[in-house]
LUMDO-523905 format. One record per residue (C-alpha): residue number from 1; y, x, z. Coordinates in pm, whole numbers. Layout:
    nr       yy       xx       zz
   NUM        Y        X        Z
...
***
This chain:
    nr       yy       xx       zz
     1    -7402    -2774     -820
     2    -7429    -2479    -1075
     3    -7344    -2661    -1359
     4    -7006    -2731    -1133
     5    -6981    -2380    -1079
     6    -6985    -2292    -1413
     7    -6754    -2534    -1548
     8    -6514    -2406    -1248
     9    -6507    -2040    -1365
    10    -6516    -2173    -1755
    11    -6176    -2314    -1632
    12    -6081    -2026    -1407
    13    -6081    -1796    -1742
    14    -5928    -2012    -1988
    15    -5661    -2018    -1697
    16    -5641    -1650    -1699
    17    -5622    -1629    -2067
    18    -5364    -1892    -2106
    19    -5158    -1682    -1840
    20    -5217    -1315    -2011
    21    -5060    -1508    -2359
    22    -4785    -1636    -2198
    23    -4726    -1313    -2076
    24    -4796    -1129    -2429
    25    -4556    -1424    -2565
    26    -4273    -1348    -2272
    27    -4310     -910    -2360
    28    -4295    -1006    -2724
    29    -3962    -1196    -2721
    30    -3851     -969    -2387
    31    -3895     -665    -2609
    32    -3752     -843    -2912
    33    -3446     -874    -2758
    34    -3434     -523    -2559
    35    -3179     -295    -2733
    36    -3271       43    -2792
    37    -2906      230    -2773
    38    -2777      275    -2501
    39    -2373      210    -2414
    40    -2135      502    -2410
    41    -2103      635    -2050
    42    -1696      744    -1970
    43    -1658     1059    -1794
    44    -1508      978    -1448
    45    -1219     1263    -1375
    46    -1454     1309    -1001
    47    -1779     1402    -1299
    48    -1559     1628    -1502
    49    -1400     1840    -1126
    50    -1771     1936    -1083
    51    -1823     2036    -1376
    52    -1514     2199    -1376
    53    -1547     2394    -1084
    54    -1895     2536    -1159
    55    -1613     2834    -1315
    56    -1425     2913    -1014
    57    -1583     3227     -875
    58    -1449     3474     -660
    59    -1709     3728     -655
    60    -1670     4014     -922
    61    -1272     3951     -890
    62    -1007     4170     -707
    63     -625     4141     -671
    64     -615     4394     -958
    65     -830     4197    -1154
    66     -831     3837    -1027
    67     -979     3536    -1183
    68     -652     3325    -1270
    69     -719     2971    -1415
    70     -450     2736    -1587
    71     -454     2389    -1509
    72     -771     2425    -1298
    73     -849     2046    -1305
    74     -719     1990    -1658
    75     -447     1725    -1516
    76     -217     1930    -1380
    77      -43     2149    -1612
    78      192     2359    -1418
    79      -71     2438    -1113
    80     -269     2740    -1149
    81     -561     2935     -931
    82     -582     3259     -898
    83     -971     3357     -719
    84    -1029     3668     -604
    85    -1230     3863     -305
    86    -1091     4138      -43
    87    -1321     4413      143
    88    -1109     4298      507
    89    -1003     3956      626
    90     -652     3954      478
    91     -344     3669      505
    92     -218     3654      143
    93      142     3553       54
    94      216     3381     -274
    95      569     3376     -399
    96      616     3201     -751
    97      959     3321     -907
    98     1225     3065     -946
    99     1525     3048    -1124
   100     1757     3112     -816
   101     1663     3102     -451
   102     1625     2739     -448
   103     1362     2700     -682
   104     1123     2988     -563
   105      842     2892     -366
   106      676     3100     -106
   107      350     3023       63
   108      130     3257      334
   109     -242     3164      304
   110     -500     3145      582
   111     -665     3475      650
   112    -1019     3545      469
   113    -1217     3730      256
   114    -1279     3483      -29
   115     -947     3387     -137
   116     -909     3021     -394
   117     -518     3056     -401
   118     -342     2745     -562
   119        4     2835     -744
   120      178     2532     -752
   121      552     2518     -905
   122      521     2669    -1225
   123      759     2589    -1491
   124      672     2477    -1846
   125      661     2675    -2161
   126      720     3019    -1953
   127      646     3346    -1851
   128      567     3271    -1431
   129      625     3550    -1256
   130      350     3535     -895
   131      394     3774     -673
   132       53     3793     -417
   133      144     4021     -148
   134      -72     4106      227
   135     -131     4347      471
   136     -433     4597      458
   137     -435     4791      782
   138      -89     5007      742
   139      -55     4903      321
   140      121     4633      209
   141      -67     4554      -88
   142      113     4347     -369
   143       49     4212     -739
   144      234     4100    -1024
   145       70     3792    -1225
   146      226     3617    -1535
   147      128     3292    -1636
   148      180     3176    -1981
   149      234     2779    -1928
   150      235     2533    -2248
   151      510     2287    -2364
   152      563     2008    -2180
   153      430     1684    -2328
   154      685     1524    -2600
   155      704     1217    -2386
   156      822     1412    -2099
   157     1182     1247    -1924
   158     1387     1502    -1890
   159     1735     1460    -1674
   160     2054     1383    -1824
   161     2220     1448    -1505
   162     2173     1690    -1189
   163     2393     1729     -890
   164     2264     1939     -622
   165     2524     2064     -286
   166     2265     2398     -255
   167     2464     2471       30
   168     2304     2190      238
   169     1995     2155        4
   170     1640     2342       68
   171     1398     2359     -211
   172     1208     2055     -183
   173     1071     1841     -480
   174     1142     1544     -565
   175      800     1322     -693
   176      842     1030     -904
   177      593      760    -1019
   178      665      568    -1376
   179      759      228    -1429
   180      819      292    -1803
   181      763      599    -2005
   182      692      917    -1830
   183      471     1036    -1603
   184      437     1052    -1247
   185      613     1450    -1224
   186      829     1671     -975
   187     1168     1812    -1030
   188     1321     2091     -843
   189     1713     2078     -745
   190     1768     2198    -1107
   191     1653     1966    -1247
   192     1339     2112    -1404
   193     1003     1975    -1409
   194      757     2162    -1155
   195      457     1974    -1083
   196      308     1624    -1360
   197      -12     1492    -1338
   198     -163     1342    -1680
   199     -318     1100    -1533
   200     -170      760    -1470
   201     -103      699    -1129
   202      145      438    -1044
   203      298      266     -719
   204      352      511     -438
   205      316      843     -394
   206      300     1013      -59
   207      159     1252      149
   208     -121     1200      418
   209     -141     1305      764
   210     -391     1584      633
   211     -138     1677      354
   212     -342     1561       45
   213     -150     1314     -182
   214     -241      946     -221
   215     -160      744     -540
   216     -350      513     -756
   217     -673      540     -997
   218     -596      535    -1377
   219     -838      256    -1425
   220     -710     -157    -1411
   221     -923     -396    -1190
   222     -706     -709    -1336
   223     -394     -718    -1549
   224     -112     -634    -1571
   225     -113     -354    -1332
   226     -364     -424    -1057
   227     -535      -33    -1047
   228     -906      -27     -864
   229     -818      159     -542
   230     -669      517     -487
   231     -761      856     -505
   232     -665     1114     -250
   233     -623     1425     -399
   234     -435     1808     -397
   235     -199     1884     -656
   236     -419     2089     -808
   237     -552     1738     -920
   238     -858     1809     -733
   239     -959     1430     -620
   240    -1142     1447     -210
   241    -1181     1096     -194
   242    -1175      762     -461
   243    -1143      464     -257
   244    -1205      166     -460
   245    -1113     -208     -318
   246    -1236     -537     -487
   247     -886     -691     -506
   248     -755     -360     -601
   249     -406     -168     -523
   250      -54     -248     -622
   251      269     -165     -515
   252      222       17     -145
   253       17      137      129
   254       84      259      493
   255     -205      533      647
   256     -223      425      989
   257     -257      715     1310
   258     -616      597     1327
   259     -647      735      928
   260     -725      372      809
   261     -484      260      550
   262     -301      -77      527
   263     -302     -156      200
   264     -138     -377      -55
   265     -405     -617     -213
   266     -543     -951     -407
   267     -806    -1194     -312
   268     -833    -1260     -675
   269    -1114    -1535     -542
   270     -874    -1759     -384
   271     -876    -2105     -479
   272     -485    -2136     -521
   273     -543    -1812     -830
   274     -228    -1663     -640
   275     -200    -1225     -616
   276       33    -1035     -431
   277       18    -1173     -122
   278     -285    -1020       43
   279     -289     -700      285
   280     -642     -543      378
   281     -671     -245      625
   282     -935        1      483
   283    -1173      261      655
   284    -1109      582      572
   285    -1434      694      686
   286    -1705      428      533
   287    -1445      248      299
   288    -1484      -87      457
   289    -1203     -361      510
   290    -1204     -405      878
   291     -916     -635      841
   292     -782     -870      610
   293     -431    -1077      654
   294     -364    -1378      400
   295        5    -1512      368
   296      -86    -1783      227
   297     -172    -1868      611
   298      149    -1736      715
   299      403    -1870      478
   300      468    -2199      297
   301      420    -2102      -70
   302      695    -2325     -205
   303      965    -2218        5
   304     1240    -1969        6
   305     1210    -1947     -437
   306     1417    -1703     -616
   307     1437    -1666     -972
   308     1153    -1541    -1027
   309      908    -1748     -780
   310      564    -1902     -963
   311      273    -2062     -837
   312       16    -1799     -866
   313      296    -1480     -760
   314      492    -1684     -529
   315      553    -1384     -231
   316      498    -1089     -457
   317      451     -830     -164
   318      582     -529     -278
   319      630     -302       19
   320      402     -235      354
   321      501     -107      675
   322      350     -103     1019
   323      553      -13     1313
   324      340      103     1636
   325      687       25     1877
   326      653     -377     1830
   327      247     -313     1665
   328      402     -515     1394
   329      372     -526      985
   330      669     -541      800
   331      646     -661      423
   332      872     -766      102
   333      854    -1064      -69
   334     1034    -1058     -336
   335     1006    -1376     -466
   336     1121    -1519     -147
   337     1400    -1303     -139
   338     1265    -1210      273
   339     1111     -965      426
   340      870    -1086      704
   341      746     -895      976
   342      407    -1012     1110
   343      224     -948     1447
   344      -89     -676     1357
   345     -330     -808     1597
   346     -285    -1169     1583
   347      -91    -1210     1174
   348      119    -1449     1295
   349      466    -1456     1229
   350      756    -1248     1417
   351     1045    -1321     1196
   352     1256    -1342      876
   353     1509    -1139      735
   354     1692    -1304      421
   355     1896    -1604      332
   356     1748    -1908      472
   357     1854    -2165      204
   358     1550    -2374       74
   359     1299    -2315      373
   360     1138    -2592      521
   361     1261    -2629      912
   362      947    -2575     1063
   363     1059    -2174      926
   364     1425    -2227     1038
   365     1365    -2080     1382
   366     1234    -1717     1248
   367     1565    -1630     1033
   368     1857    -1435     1204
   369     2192    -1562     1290
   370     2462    -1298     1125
   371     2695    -1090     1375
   372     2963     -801     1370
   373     3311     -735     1279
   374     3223     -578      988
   375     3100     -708      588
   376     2733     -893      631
   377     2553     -990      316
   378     2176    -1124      255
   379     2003     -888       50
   380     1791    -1044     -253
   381     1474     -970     -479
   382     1447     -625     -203
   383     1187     -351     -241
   384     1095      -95      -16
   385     1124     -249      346
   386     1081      -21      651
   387     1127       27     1052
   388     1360      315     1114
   389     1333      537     1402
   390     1599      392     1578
   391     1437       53     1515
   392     1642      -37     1202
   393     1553     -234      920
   394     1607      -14      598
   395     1580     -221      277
   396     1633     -120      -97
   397     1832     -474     -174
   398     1812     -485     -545
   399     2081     -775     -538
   400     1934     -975     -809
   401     2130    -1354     -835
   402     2262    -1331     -495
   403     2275    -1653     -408
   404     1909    -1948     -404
   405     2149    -2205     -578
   406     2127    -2146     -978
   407     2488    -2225    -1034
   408     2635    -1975     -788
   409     2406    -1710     -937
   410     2586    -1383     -981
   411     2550    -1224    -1331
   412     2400     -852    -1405
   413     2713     -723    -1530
   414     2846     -791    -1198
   415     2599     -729     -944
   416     2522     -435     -776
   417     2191     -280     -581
   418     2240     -110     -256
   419     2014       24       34
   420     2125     -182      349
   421     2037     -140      704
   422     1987     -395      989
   423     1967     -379     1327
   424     1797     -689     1446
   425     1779     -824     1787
   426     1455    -1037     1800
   427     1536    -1182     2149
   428     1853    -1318     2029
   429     1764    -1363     1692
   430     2072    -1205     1555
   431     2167     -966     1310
   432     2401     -681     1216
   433     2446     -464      889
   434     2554     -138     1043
   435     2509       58      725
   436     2496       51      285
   437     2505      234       25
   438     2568      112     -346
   439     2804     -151     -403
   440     3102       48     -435
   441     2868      173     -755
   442     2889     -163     -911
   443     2694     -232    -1199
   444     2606       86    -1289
   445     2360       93    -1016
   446     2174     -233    -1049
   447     1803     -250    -1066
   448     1673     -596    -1105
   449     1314     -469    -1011
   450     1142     -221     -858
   451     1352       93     -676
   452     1311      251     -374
   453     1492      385        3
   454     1376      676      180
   455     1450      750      547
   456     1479     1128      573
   457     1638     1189      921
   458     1901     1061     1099
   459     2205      964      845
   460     1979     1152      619
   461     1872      881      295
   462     1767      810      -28
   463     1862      568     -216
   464     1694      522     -568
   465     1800      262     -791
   466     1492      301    -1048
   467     1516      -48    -1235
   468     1848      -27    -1449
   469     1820     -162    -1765
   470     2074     -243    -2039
   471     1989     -458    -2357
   472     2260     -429    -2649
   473     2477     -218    -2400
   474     2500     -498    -2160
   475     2318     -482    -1712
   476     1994     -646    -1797
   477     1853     -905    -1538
   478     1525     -882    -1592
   479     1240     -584    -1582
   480     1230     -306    -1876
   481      865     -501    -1979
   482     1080     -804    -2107
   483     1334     -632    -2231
   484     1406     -702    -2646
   485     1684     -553    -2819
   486     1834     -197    -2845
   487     1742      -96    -2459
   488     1872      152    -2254
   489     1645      252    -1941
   490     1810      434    -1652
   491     1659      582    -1300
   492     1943      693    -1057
   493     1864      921     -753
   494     2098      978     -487
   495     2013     1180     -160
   496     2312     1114      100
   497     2351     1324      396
   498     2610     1174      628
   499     2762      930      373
   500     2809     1235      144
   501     2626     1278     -219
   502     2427     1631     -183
   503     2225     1540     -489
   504     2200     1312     -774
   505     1926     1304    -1072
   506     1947     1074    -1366
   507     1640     1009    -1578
   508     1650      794    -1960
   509     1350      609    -1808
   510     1290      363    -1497
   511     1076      474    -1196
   512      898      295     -933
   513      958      543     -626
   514     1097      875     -509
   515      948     1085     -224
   516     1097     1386     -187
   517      823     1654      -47
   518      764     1986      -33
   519      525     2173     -224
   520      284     2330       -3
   521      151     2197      349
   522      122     2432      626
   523     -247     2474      595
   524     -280     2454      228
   525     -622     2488      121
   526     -867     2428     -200
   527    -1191     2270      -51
   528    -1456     2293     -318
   529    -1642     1984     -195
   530    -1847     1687     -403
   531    -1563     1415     -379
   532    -1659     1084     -208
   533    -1631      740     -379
   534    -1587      520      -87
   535    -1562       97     -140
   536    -1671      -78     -368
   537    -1540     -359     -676
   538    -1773     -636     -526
   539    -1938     -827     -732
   540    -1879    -1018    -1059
   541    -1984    -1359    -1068
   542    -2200    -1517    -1306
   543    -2008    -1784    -1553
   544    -2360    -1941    -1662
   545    -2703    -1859    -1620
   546    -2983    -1896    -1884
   547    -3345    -1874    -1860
   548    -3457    -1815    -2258
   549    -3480    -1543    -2478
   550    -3215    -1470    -2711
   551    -3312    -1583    -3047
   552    -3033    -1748    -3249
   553    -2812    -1414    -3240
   554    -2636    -1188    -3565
   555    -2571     -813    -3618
   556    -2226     -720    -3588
   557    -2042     -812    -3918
   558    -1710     -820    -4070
   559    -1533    -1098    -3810
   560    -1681     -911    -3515
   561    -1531     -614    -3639
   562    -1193     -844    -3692
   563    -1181     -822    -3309
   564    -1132     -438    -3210
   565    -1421     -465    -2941
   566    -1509     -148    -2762
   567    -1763     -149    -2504
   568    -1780      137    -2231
   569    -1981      188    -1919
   570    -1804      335    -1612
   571    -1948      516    -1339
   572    -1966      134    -1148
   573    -1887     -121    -1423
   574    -1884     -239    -1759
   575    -1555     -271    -1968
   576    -1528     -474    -2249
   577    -1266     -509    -2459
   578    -1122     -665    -2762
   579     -833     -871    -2923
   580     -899    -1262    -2969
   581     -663    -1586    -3057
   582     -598    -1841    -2719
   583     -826    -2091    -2712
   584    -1103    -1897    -2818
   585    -1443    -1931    -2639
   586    -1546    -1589    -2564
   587    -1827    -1476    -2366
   588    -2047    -1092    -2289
   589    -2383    -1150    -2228
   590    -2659     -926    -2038
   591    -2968     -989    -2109
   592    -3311     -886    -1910
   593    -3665    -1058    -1872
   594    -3582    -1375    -2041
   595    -3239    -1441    -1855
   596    -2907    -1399    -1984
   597    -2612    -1357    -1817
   598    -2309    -1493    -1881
   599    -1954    -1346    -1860
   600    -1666    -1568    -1962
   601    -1377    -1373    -2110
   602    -1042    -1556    -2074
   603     -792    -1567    -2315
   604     -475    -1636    -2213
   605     -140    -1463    -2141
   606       22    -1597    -1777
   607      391    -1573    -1815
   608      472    -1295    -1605
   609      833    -1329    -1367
   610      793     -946    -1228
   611      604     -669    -1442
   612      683     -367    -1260
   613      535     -147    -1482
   614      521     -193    -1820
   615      275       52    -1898
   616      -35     -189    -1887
   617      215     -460    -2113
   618      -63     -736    -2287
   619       20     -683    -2591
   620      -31    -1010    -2858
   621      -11    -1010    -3184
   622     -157    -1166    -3499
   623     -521    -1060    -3426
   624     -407    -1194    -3078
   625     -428    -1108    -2722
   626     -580     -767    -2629
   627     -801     -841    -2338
   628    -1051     -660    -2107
   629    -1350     -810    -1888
   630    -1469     -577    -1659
   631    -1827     -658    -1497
   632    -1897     -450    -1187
   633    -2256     -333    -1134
   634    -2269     -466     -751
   635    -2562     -694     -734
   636    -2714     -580    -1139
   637    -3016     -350    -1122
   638    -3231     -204    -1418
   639    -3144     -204    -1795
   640    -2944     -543    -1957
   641    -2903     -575    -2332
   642    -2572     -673    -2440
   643    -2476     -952    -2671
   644    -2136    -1097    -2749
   645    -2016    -1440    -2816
   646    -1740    -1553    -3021
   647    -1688    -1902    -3094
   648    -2035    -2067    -3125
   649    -2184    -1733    -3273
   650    -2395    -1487    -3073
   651    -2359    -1106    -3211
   652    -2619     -823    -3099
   653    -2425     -527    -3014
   654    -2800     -323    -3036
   655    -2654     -190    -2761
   656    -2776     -148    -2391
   657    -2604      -60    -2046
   658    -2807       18    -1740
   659    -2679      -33    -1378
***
């Protein structure tokens, strides 16, 4: 029975010692392949505002002496703040000095003692004259500041036309997001640039119920153009809230009265690979989707095609609108050449506004029977779709082929875009143009993509043709990102006010939108608050899964080098990027306690019908295609060391990131 015993613990400990070399043997290759530098970390613009605003005192500072900083965020060049404290509560009033009464901006501040005054308006490459003026018991105290502002940047648009009736014109801006070069900017009724933000930040730009601008991250979530969410922000370029969405942001959103925002998105898991044609409803307050709506459960993918129609951007949603008479969704597809308008609680289907040529019958019954005396056309390839007041349907029709039939197709040299308005009866299921703008213009005012219509008031619009493009002199069908040849780029803004022109800007350029806004909110106010990141990217799936230490792997030599790879870590993902031929087997690999992860980094180049920005182009050339995988740090914990492979060759960066 001893002798048992013995033998038992004889076995017990060569057990144990078996498992502490194993586990000597697992540290040994674990640490082998453990990377000791770790990845470069990118500066997020939320990191760099706190840092920023660790400078923005008050105390020490008077109106004789304030504390006046440039381009307080260092994104918005012609926004100032001037910080400075007062013995009494006091109401200041800002003035900044245009060049005629129309361009001067005047602003009265909340009453305080601590005083962060944002001076928005400036002009470039000038001497600002600021005049602070309040009231101090039976004084009327007032101060003279000049602000020195830089150049603009070279690649600035500029206008090379301005019309502006001042005699039925305010001094609003007008606020334009880039399709091509440029930046997303302001421009007074002169003509001159006020307001620009450095930043990209494409699609839509409007104003919230709380008065803080919305528009899109600088960072990609997918190519070409698919940004990670939006940031709400001042025009200081002070950022409140980022709000990030794992399908990310494209074209349009619509900030319901409950604060949530309707936004449009991708499921960029779907099984069919399709984008564009996905809406999610975000919390504004824990950054949740609380609702989701699919079209591919709505529409038939292979009806209605235009042109442009393919079988992963088949609607191409480009516009979102929710109307709370009908609690409805209105949105453009502009490969379908319709706009839809879909029930909010239930998605399902209301109606169809567009030609009804190549739609399967079970669809028939949603489309609109023409009626009216007057002219009645279908409008084609649209943008911009919205629910008037007066229960209207205003649509930027870009006009593109004007006909589903390829041999009736109308050419660009003699098409025309227009913004057209409906007034539908949905009992009925008839339909009236009552109003448009833009054919008379002809040619000279077609945009085959993107563009824009604005309802101001009553016969009070905007109609933006942002799109046109000429190649060799000649109307252009197709988007400024396709364009080869000697190209001309044109943005044409027209406000109308009772079917007259009261103002008219030209840019050399093509823009996406046009909001026109003015520059302070009633209760404008810097909030020196930590900014929120709300949402998240979700997580990136796995590709493969290995359980062995890396051993078979090279330092980085002349053909990884060949590639251009850069390798950054975000404040919530990994970016990798590099150049590589099609067909080549590419893969990034994380590696922790004997597992490696793998990433697969696809090479291709889809053939694009729509880019409506160019900016993010994929660019291809003898190296190959520039491509980026980005790996999100949702469901990765601890420290990962990253390889790299190319072909059949694993390279060790001898570099680490940790989530």
């Amino acid at each position: 029975m001893k002798r048992r015993t013995k033998i038992g613990t004889i076995i017990t400990l060569i057990m144990i010692l078996v498992i502490l070399i194993l586990i000597a043997i697992f540290i040994e290759f674990n640490e082998k392949n453990i990377n000791t530098k770790e990845i470069d970390l990118a500066t997020s613009l939320i990191e760099t505002q706190e840092k920023l605003e660790n400078k923005f005192k008050t105390k020490g500072y008077t109106i004789d002496e304030p504390n006046v900083i440039l381009n307080p965020y260092e994104n918005s060049p012609l926004t100032a703040l001037v910080l400075f404290e007062t013995k009494k509560n006091v109401t200041p009033k800002v003035t900044i000095v245009g060049k005629d009464e129309h361009s001067t901006f005047t602003h009265t501040f909340e009453k305080g003692k601590k005083h962060y005054l944002p001076i928005y308006g400036l002009y470039a490459d000038y001497e600002n004259e600021v005049i602070i003026e309040y009231q101090e018991g039976d004084n009327t105290v007032t101060k003279t500041i000049n602000i020195k502002t830089d150049k603009l940047s070279d690649n600035m648009i500029l206008p090379t036309r301005v019309y502006a009736d001042k005699e039925v014109l305010g001094n609003e801006l007008y606020f334009y997001t880039p399709s091509s070069a440029g930046y997303t900017c302001a421009y007074d009724i002169n003509g001159d640039v006020r307001w620009y933000f450095t930043n990209y930040a494409l699609w839509k730009i409007d104003r919230l119920e709380n008065g803080h601008l919305l528009v899109s991250t600088e960072r990609l979530v997918n190519s070409p153009y698919y940004m990670t969410g939006l940031y709400e922000m001042d025009l200081l370029g002070k950022i409140y809230t980022e709000y990030s969405m794992q399908g990310g942001y494209h074209h349009d959103y619509y900030e319901l009265e409950n604060g949530n925002l309707l936004v449009a998105s991708n499921d960029f898991n779907n099984e069919d690979g399709t984008v564009e044609d996905y809406i999610i409803e975000l919390d504004r307050v824990t950054g949740n989707i609380v609702k989701t709506f699919d079209l591919k459960d709505i529409l038939n993918m292979k009806d209605g095609q235009s042109e442009n129609w393919s079988t992963y951007d088949w609607f191409h949603n480009n516009s979102v609108w929710y109307d709370k008479d009908t609690n409805s969704i209105t949105l453009s597809g502009r490969h379908q050449d319709a706009v839809i308008n879909i029930d909010y609680d239930s998605g399902d289907l209301n109606w169809i506004i567009g030609d009804p040529t190549n739609w399967s019958k079970e669809y028939q019954k949603y489309f609109f029977t023409p009626i009216g005396e007057g002219e009645f056309e279908w409008q084609w390839s649209q943008h911009a779709a919205m629910i008037t007041p007066e229960g209207y349907v205003f649509i930027l029709d870009n006009g593109n082929n004007k006909s589903k039939i390829k041999e009736e197709y109308v050419s660009a040299e003699n098409s025309y875009t227009r913004g057209v308005m409906y007034k539908i009866d949905t009992k009925e299921m008839t339909i009236e143009q009552i109003w448009e703008y833009g054919k008379d213009r002809g040619s000279e005012f077609y945009s085959p993509y993107i563009s824009d219509v604005d309802y101001l008031a009553e016969n009070h619009y905007i109609i933006h043709s942002g799109g046109i493009v000429y190649i060799d002199g000649k109307n252009s069908n197709q988007p400024a990102g396709f364009a080869s040849g000697n190209t001309t780029l044109v943005s044409d803004t027209i406000e109308l006010l009772n079917d007259q022109v009261i103002f008219e800007l030209i840019l050399p350029t093509n823009n996406y939108r046009v909001e026109k806004m003015n520059l302070y909110i009633d209760k404008e106010k810097v909030t020196l608050s930590e900014a929120s990141r709300l949402g998240t990217l979700g997580k990136t799936e796995v590709d493969e899964k290995k359980i062995t230490p890396i051993i078979d792997s090279q330092k980085i030599d002349e053909e990884y080098e060949s590639h251009d790879i850069t390798i950054t870590k975000e404040i919530d993902r990994l970016v990798v990027s590099g150049r590589f031929k099609r067909g080549t087997n590419v893969n990034v690999i994380l590696y922790k306690n004997m597992i490696s992860n793998y990433y697969n980094v696809k090479i291709s180049k889809k053939p694009y019908t729509a880019l409506c920005v160019d900016i993010f182009t994929e660019e291809e050339n003898e190296k190959g295609i520039n491509v980026t995988k980005y790996i999100n740090e949702d469901d990765l914990h601890g420290k990962y060391s990253i390889y790299l492979s190319i072909g059949d060759t694993i390279y060790d960066t001898g570099k680490y990131v940790e989530f």
